[in-house]
C-alpha positions as CSV (number, residue, x, y, z in Angstrom):
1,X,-19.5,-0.6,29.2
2,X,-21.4,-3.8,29.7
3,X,-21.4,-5.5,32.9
4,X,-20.3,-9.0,31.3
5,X,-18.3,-9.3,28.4
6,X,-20.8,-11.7,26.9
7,X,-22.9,-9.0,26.5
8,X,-20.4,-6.7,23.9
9,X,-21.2,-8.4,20.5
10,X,-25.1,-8.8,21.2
11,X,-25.2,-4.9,22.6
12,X,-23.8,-3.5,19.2
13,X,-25.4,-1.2,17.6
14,X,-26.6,-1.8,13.8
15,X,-24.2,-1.6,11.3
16,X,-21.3,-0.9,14.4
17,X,-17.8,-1.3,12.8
18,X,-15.6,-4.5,14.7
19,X,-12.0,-4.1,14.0
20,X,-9.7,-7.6,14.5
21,X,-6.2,-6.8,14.3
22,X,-3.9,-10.4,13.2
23,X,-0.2,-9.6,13.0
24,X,2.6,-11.7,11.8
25,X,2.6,-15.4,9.7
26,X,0.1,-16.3,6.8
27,X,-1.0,-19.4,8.3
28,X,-2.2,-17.5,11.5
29,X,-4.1,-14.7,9.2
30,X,-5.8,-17.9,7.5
31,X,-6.8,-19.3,10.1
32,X,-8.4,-16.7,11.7
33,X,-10.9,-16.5,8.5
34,X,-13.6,-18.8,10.1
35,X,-13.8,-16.0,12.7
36,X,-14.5,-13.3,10.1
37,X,-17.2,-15.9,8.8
38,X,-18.7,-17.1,11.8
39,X,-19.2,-13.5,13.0
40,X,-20.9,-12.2,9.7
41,X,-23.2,-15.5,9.9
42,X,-24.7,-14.3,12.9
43,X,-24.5,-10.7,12.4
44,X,-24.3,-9.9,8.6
45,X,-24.9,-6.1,9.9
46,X,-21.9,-5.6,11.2
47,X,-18.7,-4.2,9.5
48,X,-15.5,-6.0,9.6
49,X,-12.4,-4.4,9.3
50,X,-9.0,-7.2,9.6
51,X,-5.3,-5.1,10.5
52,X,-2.6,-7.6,9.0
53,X,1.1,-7.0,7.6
54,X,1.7,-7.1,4.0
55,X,1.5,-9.7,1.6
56,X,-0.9,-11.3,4.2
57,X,-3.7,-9.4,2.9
58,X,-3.8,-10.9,-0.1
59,X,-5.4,-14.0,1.3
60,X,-7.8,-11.7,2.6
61,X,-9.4,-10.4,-0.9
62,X,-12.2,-11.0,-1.9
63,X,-13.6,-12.4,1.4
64,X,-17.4,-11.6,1.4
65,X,-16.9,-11.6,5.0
66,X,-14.2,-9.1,5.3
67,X,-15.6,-5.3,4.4
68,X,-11.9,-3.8,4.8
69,X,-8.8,-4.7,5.1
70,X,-5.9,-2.8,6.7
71,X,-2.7,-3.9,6.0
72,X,0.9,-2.1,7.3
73,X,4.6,-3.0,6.1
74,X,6.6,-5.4,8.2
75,X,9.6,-4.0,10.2
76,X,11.9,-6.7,8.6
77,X,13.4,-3.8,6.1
78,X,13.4,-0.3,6.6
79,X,12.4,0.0,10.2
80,X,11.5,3.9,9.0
81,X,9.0,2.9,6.4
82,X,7.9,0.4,9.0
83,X,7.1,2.7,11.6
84,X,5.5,5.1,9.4
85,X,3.0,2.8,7.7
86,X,1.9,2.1,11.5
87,X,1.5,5.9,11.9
88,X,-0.4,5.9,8.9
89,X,-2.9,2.4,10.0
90,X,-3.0,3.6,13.4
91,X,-5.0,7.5,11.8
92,X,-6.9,5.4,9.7
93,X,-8.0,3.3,12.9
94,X,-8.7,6.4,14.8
95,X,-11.0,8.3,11.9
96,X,-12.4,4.9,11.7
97,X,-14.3,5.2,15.1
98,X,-14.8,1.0,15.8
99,X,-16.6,0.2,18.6
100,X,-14.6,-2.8,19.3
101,X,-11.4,-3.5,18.1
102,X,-10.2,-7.3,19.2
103,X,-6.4,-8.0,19.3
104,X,-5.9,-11.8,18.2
105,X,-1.8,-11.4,18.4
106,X,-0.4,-10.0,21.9
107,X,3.0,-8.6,20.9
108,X,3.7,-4.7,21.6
109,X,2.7,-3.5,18.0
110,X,-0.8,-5.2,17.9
111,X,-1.5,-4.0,21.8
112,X,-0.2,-0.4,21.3
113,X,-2.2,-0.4,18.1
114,X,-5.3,-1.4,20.5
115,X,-4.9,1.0,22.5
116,X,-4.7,3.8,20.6
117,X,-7.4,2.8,18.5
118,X,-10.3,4.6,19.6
119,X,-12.4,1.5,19.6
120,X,-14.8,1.4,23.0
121,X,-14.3,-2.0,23.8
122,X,-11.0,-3.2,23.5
123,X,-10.5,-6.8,23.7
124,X,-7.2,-9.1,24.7
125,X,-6.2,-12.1,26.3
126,X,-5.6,-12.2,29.8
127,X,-2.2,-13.6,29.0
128,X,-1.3,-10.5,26.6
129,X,1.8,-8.4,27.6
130,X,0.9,-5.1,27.9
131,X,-2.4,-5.7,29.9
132,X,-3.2,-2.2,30.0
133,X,-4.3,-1.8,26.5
134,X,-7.2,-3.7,26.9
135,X,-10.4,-2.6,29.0
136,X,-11.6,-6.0,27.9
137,X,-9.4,-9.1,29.2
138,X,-10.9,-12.7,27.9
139,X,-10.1,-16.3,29.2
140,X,-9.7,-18.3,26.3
141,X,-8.1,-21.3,28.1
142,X,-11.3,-22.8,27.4
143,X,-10.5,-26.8,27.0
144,X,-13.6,-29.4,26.6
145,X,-14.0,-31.5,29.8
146,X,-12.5,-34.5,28.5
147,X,-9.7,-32.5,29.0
148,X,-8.0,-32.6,25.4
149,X,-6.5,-30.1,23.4
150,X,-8.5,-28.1,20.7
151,X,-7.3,-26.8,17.5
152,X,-6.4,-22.9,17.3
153,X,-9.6,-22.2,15.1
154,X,-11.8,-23.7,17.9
155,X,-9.6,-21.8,20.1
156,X,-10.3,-18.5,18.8
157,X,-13.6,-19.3,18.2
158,X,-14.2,-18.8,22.3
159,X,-12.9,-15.6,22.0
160,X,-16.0,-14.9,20.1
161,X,-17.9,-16.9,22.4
162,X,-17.1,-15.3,25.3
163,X,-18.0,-11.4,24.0
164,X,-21.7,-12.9,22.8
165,X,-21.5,-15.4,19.8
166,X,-23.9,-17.8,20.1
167,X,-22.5,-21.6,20.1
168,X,-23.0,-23.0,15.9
169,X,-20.8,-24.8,13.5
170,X,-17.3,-23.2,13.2
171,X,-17.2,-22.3,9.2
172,X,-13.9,-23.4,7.1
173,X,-11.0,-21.3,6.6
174,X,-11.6,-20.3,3.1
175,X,-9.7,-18.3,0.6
176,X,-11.1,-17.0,-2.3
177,X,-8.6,-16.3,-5.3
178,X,-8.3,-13.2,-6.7
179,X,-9.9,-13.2,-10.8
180,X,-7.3,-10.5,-11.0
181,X,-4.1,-13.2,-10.9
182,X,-5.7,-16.0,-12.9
183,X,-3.9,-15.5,-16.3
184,X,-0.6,-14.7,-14.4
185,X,-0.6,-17.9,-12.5
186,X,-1.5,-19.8,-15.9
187,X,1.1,-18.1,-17.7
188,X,3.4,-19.0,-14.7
189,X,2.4,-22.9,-15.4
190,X,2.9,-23.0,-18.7
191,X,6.4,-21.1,-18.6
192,X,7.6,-23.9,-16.5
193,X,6.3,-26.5,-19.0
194,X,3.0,-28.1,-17.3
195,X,0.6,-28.7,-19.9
196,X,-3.1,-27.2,-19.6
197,X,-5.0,-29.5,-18.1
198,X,-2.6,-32.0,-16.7
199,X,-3.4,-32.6,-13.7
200,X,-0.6,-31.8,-10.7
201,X,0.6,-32.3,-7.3
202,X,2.5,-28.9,-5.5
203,X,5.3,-30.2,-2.7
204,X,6.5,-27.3,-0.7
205,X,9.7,-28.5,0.4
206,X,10.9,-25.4,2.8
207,X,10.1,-23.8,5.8
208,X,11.2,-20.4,7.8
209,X,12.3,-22.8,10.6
210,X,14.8,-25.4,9.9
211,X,13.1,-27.7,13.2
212,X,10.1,-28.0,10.6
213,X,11.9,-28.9,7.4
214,X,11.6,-32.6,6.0
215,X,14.8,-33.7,4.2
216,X,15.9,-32.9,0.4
217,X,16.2,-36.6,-0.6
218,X,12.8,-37.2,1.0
219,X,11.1,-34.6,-0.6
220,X,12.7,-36.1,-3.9
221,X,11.3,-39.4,-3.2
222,X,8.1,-38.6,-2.5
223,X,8.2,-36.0,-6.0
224,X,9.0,-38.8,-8.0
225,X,6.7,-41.3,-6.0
226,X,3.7,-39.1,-7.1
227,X,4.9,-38.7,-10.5
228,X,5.2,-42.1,-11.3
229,X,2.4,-44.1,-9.6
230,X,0.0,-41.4,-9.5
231,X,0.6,-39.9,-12.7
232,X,1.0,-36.3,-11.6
233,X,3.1,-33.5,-12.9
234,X,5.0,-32.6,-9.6
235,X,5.4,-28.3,-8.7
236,X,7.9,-27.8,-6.2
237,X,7.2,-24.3,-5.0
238,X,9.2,-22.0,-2.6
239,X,9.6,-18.2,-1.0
240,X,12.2,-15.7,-1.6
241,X,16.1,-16.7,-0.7
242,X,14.9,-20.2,-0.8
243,X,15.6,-21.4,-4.5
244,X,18.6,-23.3,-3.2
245,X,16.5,-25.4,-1.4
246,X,14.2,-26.3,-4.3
247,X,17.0,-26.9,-6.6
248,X,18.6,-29.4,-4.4
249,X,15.3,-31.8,-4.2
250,X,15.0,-31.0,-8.0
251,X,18.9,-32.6,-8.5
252,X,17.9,-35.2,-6.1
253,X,14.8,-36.6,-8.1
254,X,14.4,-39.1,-11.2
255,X,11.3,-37.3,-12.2
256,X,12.5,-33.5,-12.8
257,X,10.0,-31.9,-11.4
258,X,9.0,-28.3,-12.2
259,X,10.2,-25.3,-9.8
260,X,7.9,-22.3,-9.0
261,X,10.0,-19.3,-7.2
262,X,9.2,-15.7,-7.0
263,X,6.0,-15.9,-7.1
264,X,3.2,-13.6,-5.1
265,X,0.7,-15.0,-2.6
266,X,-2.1,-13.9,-5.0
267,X,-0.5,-16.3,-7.9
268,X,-0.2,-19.1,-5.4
269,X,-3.4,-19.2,-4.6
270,X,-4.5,-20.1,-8.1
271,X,-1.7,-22.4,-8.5
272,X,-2.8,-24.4,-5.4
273,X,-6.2,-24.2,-6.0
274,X,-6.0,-26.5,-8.8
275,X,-3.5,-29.0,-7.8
276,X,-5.0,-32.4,-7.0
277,X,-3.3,-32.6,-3.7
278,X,0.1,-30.9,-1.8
279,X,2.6,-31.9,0.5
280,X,4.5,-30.1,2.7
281,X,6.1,-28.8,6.2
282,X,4.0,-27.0,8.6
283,X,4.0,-23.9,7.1
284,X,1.5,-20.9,6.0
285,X,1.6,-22.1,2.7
286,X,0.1,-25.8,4.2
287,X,-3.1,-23.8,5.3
288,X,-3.3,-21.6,2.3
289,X,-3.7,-25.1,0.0
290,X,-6.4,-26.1,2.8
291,X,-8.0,-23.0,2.5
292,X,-8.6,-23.5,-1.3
293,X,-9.8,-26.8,-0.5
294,X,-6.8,-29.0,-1.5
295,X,-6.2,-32.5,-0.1
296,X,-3.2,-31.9,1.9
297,X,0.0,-33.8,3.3
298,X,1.1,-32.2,6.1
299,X,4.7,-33.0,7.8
300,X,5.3,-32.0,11.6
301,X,8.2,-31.2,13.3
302,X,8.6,-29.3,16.1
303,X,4.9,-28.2,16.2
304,X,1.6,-29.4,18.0
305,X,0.1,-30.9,15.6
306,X,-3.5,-31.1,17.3
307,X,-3.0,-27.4,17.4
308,X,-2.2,-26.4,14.2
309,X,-3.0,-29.5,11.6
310,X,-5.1,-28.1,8.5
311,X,-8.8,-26.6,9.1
312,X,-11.9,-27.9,6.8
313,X,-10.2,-30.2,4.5
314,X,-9.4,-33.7,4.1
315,X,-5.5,-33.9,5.6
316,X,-3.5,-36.6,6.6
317,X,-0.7,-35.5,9.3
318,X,2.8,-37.5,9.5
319,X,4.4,-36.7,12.1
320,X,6.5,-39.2,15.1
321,X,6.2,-38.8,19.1
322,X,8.7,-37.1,21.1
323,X,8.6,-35.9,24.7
324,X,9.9,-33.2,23.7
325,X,7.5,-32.1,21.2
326,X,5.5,-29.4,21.0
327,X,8.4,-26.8,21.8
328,X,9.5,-23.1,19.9
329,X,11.3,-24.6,17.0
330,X,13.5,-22.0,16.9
331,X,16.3,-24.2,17.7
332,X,16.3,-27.9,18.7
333,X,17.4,-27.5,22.8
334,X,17.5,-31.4,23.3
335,X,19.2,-33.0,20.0
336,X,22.6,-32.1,18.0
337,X,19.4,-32.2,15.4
338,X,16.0,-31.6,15.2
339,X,15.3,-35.5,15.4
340,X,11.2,-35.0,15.2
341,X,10.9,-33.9,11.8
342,X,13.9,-35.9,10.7
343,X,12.8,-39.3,12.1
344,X,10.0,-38.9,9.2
345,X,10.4,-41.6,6.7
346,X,9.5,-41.8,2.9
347,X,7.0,-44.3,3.3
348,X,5.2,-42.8,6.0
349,X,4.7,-39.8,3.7
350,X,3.5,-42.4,0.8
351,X,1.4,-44.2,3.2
352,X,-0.6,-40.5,3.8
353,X,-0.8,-39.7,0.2
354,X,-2.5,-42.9,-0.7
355,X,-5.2,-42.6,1.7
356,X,-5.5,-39.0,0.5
357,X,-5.7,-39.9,-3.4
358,X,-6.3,-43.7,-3.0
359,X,-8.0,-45.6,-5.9
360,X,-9.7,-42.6,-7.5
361,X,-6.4,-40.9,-8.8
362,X,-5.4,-44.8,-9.8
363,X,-8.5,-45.2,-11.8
364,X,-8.1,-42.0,-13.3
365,X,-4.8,-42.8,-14.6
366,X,-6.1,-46.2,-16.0
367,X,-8.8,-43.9,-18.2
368,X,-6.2,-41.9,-19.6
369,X,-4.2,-44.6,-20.8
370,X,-6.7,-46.8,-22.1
């Protein structure tokens, strides 16, 4: 064991296998790629394995940096299925024989998984429950001396620093869609009547936490508002048990715009990736269309947005002060309504997109009709 824990990454051996294990929400497995990246930059010897629960992986494929991914069931169904695909990860960790496994999550699963993992270093955050899992216990309340907040990807980015990793450019979170889904997706588009090569905008009008969801007559503003003075074909996409939601900014809007439901992560990541710009909540879907590079719109609730605005792409945030912000967002403890996100108006949205698309997508829109 090495006397400082600066000295774990630079002691490992050649070609030593470093397990990260990121539980729970898409946008937190996206943005935890830079760390994948900036590890591999320094070390391209090393083997990187990434623990995550299904359909996050799928953001995960094809990463050059990534050389396996683990992925288990979430207990949201069948708590027995659940349990046993942990079973199942938690052998696979074992025959694996890591030398450091490094838990980015806290809860019980991801520490219990640490434990038991085998690894010889096992690292946490000296705020984790469960303490005992981890022979390695990191400060990452690291802040710069001016005293502000940092975004999470710098954030994590300490952990790092503190086992070894030399101080460089933190890489952008970048996901890399699978060749596998790209017929699917276009088949998807042109099944919902967008015409190859038209160029489009995607508005995802939802999130899982009501403190972080923008209005349905907004939403249809700003569809139309895109349609008709930028031109675009508008996508309004959505997860499962949410179609309700997309329909009512669909009746809502002069424009009509297209709705996109039921479709996997793997399919959304092509749709995206080719979309001129998107606008939405905070949500994991927001930092999957940053990851592909996409101009983004992001609307903030309940959420820091320092914290957790998009990483590596050109983003405009829209989001009003409150005292009370940043809080859980699982409910709204101060308000008979969760006045942050509501207090959002349509032209503060507009105002965003056009210094997002500005004059380019105006000039473009000349060409074509001249």
């Amino acid at each position: 064991m090495p006397m400082n824990p600066s000295d774990v990454l630079p002691s490992l051996r050649s070609e030593a296998k470093v397990l990260f294990i990121r539980l729970r929400s898409l946008g937190d497995t996206i943005l935890s790629i830079p760390l994948y990246a900036a590890l591999k930059t320094w070390r391209s010897d090393l083997r990187i394995s990434v623990l995550v629960e299904e359909p996050n992986d799928q953001v995960l494929a094809n990463n050059p940096n990534i050389d396996h991914i683990i992925s288990i069931r979430r207990a949201d169904g069948s708590n027995w299925k659940a349990l046993r695909s942990r079973l199942s990860a938690l052998a696979h960790l074992r025959q694996s024989r890591f030398e450091c496994c490094i838990n980015l999550h806290g809860g019980s699963t991801s520490a219990w998984l640490t434990a038991l993992s085998g690894a010889r270093y096992r690292v946490g955050d000296i705020r984790f429950r469960n303490t005992i899992a981890y022979d390695l216990r990191i400060d990452s309340s690291v802040t710069p001396s001016t005293g502000t907040k940092i975004h999470t990807v710098e954030h994590q980015i300490e952990w790092l620093r503190a086992l070894g990793l030399p101080k460089s450019d933190i890489p952008p979170s970048q996901v890399i869609p699978n060749p596998q889904f790209e017929t699917i997706a276009k088949a998807r588009l042109i099944k919902i009547g967008l015409k190859t090569g038209n160029p489009y905008a995607v508005v995802q009008p939802t999130s899982k936490f009501y403190t972080k969801e923008w209005t349905a007559d907004g939403f249809a503003e700003i569809t139309d508002y895109l349609s008709i003075r930028y031109g675009l074909s508008v996508i309004l996409t959505g997860g499962p048990g949410e179609e309700e939601k997309l329909k009512a900014v669909r009746e809502r809007s002069q424009s009509k715009p297209s709705v996109l439901t039921s479709v996997t992560i793997s399919e959304l990541a092509w749709i995206f990736s080719n979309a001129s710009i998107f606008v939405g909540n905070d949500s994991g879907p927001t930092h999957l269309a940053a990851a592909l590079s996409v101009p983004v719109v992001a609307l903030f609730g309940s959420s820091d947005s320092t914290l957790w605005h998009p990483w590596g792409v050109p983003f405009k945030i829209v989001q009003n002060p409150f005292d009370c912000n940043p809080c859980p967002g699982y409910r709204c403890l101060v308000y008979d309504e969760p006045r942050c996100i509501l207090s959002i108006t349509s032209s503060q949205v507009k105002m965003a997109i056009d210094a997002l698309l500005g004059d380019k997508m105006m000039d473009d829109k000349g060409e074509r009709e001249s």
